[in-house]
N, C-alpha and C positions, 0 to 999 in steps of 0.2 A: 431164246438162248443166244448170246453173244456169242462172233466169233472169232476167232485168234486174234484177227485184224483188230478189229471192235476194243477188244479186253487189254490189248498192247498200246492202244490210244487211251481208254480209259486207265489205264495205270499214269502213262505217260502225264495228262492231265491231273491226277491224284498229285502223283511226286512233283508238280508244279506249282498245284496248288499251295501243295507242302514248305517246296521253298520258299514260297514267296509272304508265308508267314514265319518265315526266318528257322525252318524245323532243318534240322541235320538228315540230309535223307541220303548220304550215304550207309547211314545203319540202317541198314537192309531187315535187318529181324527188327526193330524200332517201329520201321515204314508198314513193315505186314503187320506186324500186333497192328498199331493205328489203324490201318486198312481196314481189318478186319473189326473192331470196335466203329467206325464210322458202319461201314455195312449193317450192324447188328441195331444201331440207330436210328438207321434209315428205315430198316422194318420195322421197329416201334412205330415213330412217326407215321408210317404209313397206314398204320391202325386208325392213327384220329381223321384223315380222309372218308374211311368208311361208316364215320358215327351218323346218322340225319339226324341235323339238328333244326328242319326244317319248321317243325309244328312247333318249338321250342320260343318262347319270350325271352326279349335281352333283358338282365336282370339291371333292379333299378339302380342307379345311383346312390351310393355311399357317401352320405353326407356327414361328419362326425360333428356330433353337439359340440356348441360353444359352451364354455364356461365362463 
């Protein structure tokens, strides 16, 4: 668990990252929805981490007939 210090940087970071893709991060309620939707993201994503995909074959090339 992060703590105040930790969570007051990682915002700080977020809303920078924010501006610097040109996002209006004075809108406060804007910033928390976004916040909140990356977060919910980030635990998806963190699903495909725990797939093993180790015994798995890279599948082959997709070649499209010529005509």
């Amino acid at each position: 668990m992060s703590t105040d210090s930790e969570s007051t940087a990682i915002e700080q970071a977020f809303l920078q990252v924010a501006a610097g893709n040109g996002l209006d991060i004075s809108d406060t309620e804007r910033m928390a929805d976004l916040r909140r939707r990356v977060a919910l993201m980030r635990q998806g994503l963190e699903r495909l981490y725990e797939i093993d995909v180790a015994g798995a074959e890279s599948p082959s090339v997709f070649v499209p007939a010529r005509r």
